[in-house]
N, C-alpha and C positions, 0 to 999 in steps of 0.2 A: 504494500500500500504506500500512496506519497504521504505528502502532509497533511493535505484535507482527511482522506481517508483514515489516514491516524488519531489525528483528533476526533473525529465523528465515534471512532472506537471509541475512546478516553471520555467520551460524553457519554455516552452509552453506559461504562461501564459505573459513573458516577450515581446514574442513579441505581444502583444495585441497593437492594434492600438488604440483603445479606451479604456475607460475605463467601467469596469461594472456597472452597477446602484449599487449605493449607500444606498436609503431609502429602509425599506422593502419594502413598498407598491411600489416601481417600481421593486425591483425585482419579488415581486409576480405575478407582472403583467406578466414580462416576460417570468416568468417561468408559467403559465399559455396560451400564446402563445408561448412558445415551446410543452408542453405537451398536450395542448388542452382543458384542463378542470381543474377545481378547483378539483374534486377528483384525478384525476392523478397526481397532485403537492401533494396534502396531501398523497397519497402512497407514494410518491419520497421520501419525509420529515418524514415520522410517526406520523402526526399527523393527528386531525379531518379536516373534509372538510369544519367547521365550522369556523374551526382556519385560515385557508384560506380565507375566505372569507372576515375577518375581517381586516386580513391583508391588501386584496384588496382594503377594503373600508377606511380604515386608521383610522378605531377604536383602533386598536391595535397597537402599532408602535412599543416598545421595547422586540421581543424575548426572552426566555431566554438564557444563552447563550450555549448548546448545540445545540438549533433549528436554534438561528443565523449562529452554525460553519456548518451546514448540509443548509440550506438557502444558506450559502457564497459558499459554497459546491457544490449547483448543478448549480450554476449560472456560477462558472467558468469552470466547466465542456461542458457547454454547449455555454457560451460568442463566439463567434467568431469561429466556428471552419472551415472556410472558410481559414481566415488568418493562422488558426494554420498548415491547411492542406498544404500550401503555402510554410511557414517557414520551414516546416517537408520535403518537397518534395525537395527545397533549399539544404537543409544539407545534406539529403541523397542523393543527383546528384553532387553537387559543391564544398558546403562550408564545409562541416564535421562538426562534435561536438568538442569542448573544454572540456577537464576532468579537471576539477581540484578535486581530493581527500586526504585525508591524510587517513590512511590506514597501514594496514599489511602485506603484501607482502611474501610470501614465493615462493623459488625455486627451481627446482629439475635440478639438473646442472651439469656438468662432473667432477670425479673423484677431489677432492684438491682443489674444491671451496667451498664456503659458499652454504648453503642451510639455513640457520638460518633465520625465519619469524623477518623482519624488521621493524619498522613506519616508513613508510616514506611520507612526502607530496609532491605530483606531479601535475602538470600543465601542459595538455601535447593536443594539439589539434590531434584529429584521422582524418584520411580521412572519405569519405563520405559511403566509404563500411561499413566501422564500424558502422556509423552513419542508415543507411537502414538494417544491419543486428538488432541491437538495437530498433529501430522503430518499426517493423517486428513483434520480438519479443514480445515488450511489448503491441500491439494491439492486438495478440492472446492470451494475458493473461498468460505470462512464469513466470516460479517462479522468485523471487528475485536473486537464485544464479544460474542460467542462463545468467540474465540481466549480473551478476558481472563477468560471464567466458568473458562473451563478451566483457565487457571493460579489461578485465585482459587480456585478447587474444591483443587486439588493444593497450593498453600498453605494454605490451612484444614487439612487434614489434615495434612501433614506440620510446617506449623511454628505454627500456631495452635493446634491439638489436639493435636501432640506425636503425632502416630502414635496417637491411639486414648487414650492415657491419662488425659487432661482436657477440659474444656470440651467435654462432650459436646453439648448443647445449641444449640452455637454455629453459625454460619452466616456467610461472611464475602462480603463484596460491594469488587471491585476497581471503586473508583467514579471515580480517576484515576491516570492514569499521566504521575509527574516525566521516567524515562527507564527503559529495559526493556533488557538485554542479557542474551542464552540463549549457553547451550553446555553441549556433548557430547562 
């Protein structure tokens, strides 16, 4: 995943009501009732069906730590997604997403203004269309600079145009991203 997609995870996971297992041996568990079997977790992960099992049984406890961050990996992918469906549904109906980025910014604007690509850091909450168009997107699997038009779009209006009341003209292009963190 890039940065948008990363963060969208990191939001996700914040609203967790609980917390994930902790030991390997209860995440294996888990992840052995979501997948259904001790071979289906060792495809997930890349390892033997053997290594799984061991897991299971708590012969093995410490990972290395590649298999730990792919372990941490499917488990929070998979934790809760009741609540996340929830939270997501939330946002995209009500509550909208919170951008906070710092970033590049470039814009293509009328005659005698700047176009000159920016840094600038923004905080800026979007309504909840942006928030469902975003969602949308990144469950059909869109590139990264897709995910970025969208927020670039959703910031052009809300914090570059002010909602409608200036800079009509204006047109804003997200041409790098310093660091991106969402939430709902």
């Amino acid at each position: 995943m890039g940065t948008i997609g990363d963060s969208l995870q990191r939001a996700q996971e914040g609203q967790f009501t609980r917390k994930p297992p902790v030991s390997t041996q209860k995440r294996a568990e888990f992840l052995v009732r979501q997948l259904g079997s001790t071979r289906a977790v060792a495809q997930a992960l890349g390892v033997s069906q053997r290594t799984v099992e061991r897991y299971l049984k708590g012969t093995r406890r410490n990972p290395p730590k590649v298999l730990a961050a792919r372990i941490d990996a499917e488990v929070k992918q998979r934790w809760q997604p009741l609540v996340r469906r929830r939270a997501a549904q939330r946002a995209a109906t009500t509550g909208g997403i919170t951008v906070e980025t710092r970033a590049r910014f470039g814009y293509a604007a009328a005659a005698g203004s700047t176009d000159d690509p920016r840094l600038r850091r923004i905080t800026e909450r979007l309504p909840p269309a942006y928030a469902q168009r975003l969602f949308e997107a990144h469950q059909v699997g869109a590139a990264e600079d897709r995910l970025a038009a969208i927020i670039a779009e959703g910031l052009q209006e809300m914090y570059f145009k002010d909602r409608g009341r200036r800079a009509q003209g204006l047109v804003v292009e997200l041409n790098s991203i310093d660091y991106l963190d969402l939430d709902w």
